[in-house]
C-alpha positions in Angstrom: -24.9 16.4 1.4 -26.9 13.7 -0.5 -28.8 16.3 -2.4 -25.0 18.7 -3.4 -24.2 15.3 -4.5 -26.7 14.7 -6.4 -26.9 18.0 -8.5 -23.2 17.2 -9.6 -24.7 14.3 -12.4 -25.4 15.8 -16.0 -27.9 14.6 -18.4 -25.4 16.0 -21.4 -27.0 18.9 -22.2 -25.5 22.1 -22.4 -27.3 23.9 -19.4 -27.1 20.5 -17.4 -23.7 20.1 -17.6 -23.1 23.6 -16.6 -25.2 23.2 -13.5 -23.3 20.0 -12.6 -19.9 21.6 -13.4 -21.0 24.6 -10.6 -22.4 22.2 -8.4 -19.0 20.0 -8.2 -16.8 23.2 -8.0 -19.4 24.3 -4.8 -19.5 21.1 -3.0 -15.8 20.6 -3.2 -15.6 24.0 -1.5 -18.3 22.6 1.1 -15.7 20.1 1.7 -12.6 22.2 1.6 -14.2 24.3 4.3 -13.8 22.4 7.7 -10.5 21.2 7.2 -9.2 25.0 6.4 -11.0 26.2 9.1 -10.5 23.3 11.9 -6.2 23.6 11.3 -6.5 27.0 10.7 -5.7 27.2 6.8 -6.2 30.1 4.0 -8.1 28.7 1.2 -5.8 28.6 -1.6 -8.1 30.6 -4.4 -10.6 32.5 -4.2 -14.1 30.5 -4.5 -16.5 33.1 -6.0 -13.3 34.0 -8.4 -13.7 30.3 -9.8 -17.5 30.3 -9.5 -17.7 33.5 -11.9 -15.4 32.4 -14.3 -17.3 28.7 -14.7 -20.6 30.9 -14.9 -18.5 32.8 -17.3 -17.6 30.0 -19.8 -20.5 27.8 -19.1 -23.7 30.1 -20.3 -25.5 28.5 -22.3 
């Protein structure tokens, strides 16, 4: 966990700040994860949906 939190700081640069922007939106889904599945939730969106479309507006 120390290390997803780690990749989620940017040094302002263009491809930095993309990698951090992915890296959030992943570890937040790390951490969305139990709690859907220990009370038996449905994620509300669709992960590799958001994942794309960062990839998507974040290419550098």
């Amino acid at each position: 966990m120390v290390e997803a939190v780690a990749k989620t700081f940017a040094r302002y640069e263009g491809s930095d700040v993309a990698r951090t922007v992915h890296a959030t939106t992943e570890l937040f889904g790390r951490l969305e994860d139990d709690p859907v599945r220990r009370f038996g939730l449905s994620a509300p969106v669709d992960r590799s949906e958001i994942l794309r479309r960062l990839d998507a507006l974040t290419a550098v």
